[in-house]
C-alpha positions, -999 to +999 in steps of 0.1 A: +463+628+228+431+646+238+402+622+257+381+630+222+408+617+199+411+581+223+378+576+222+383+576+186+408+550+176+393+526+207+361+528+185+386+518+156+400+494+173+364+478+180+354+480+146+385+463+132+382+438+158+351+430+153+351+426+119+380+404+122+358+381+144+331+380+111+355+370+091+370+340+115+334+329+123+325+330+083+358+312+073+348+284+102+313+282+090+325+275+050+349+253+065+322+235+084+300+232+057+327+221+035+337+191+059+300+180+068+280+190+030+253+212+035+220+213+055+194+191+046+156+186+056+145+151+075+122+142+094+124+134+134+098+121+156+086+144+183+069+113+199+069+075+192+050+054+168+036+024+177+035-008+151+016-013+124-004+019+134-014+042+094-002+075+101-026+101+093-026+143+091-030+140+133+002+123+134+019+148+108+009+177+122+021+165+157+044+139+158+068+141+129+089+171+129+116+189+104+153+196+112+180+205+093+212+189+096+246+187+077+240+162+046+270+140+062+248+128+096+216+121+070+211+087+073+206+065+044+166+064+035+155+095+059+122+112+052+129+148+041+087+156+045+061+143+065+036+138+042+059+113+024+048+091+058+008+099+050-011+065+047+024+044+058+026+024+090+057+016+107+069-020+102+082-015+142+084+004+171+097+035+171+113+059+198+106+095+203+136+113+184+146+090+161+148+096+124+120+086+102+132+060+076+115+052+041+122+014+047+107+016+084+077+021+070+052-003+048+014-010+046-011-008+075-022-041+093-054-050+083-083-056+109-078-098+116-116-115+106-123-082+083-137-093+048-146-066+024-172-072-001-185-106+014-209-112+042-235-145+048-208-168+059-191-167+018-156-170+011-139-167-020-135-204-041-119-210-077-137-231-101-133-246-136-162-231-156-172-229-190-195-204-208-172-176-200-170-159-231-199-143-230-191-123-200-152-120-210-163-107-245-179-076-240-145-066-218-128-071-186-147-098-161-174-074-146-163-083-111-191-076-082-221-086-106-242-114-095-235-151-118-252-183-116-236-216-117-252-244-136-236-277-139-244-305-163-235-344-148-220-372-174-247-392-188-260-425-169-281-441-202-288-426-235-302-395-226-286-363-216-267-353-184-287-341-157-288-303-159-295-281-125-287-247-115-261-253-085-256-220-076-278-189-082-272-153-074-230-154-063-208-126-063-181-128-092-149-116-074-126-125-107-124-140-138-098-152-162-096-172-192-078-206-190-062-212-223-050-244-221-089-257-208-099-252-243-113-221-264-101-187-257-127-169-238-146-203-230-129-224-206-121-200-174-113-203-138-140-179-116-133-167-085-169-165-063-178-158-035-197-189-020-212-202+012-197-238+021-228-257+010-222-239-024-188-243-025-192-282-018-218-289-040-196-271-068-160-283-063-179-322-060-193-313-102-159-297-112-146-333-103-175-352-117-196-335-137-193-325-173-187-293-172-203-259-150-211-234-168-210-196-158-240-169-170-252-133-160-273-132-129-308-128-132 
């Protein structure tokens, strides 16, 4: 056989050879695939977390990553996107390289002494009031407005109770109607945002006084 023709069926050979391989890697690939299910997104972390820190587009962009693995090493609960994470704060802890889990994840700490929507020493008291239906029938409770607090004592001889505004000018944080105090809309129990001297002096007439009644701020 001539040098030409040699070259010719070692080419051949190559050719057969290598298509052979193909088909071995392609039959151990769908093997593979069949034995460990197919790839799947999740999310890894590039870096740590820390606790209780909200995860925000810095930390997406940089330390949660995408890989693709076989569906059978997925662990229960993994991430398959980063911005599923957005706004989330890990519950723990957690390493560099490590899967991202949906129950490692809840809501950010809040700031400890942090008060929203209360300032001037106030914190939030419930009271027995009456008079509610005025501002419980045009809706919901409108929460944020400005109530005053007037309380009427038990009378000493035959006259009225004393009357006197107790409280003027308090934020309403909520309002709902106590059915069992009496009339629907009527009797209530407020939630306001009081200083302690306010909060005293109404809690004292919701145990002795007649009633305190609730109206729009001025």
């Amino acid at each position: 056989m001539s040098r030409r023709g040699r070259a010719v069926v070692f080419l051949l050979l190559a050719l057969i050879a290598a298509a052979a391989a193909a088909a071995i890697a392609d039959g151990y690939g769908s093997r593979v695939a069949r034995g460990y299910g197919p790839l799947r997104p999740v999310v890894v972390l590039d870096s740590g977390l820390p606790a209780g820190r909200r995860i925000g587009a810095r930390q997406v962009g940089t330390a949660l990553a995408v890989r693709r693995v076989p569906e059978r090493f997925v662990p229960p609960g993994a991430l398959a996107s980063p911005a599923e994470a957005l706004g989330m704060a890990p519950r723990a802890a957690l390493p560099a390289g490590s899967y991202l889990l949906a129950a490692q994840l809840g809501a950010p700490r809040q700031r400890k002494g942090r008060r929203r929507g209360l300032g001037g020493g106030r914190r939030p008291v419930e009271i027995a009031v009456s008079g509610a239906g005025a501002l419980l029938s045009a809706g919901p409770a409108p929460t944020g407005e400005k109530v005053d607090l007037v309380v009427t004592g038990e009378p000493s001889g035959p006259g009225p109770g004393r009357t006197y505004v107790a409280a003027s000018g308090v934020p309403l944080l909520a309002l709902r109607s106590d059915r069992e105090g009496g009339e629907s809309g009527e009797a209530a129990k407020a939630t306001l945002g009081l200083t302690r001297r306010q909060a005293l002096r109404l809690i004292a007439a919701e145990s002795f006084a007649r009633k305190v009644t609730i109206l729009p701020g001025g």
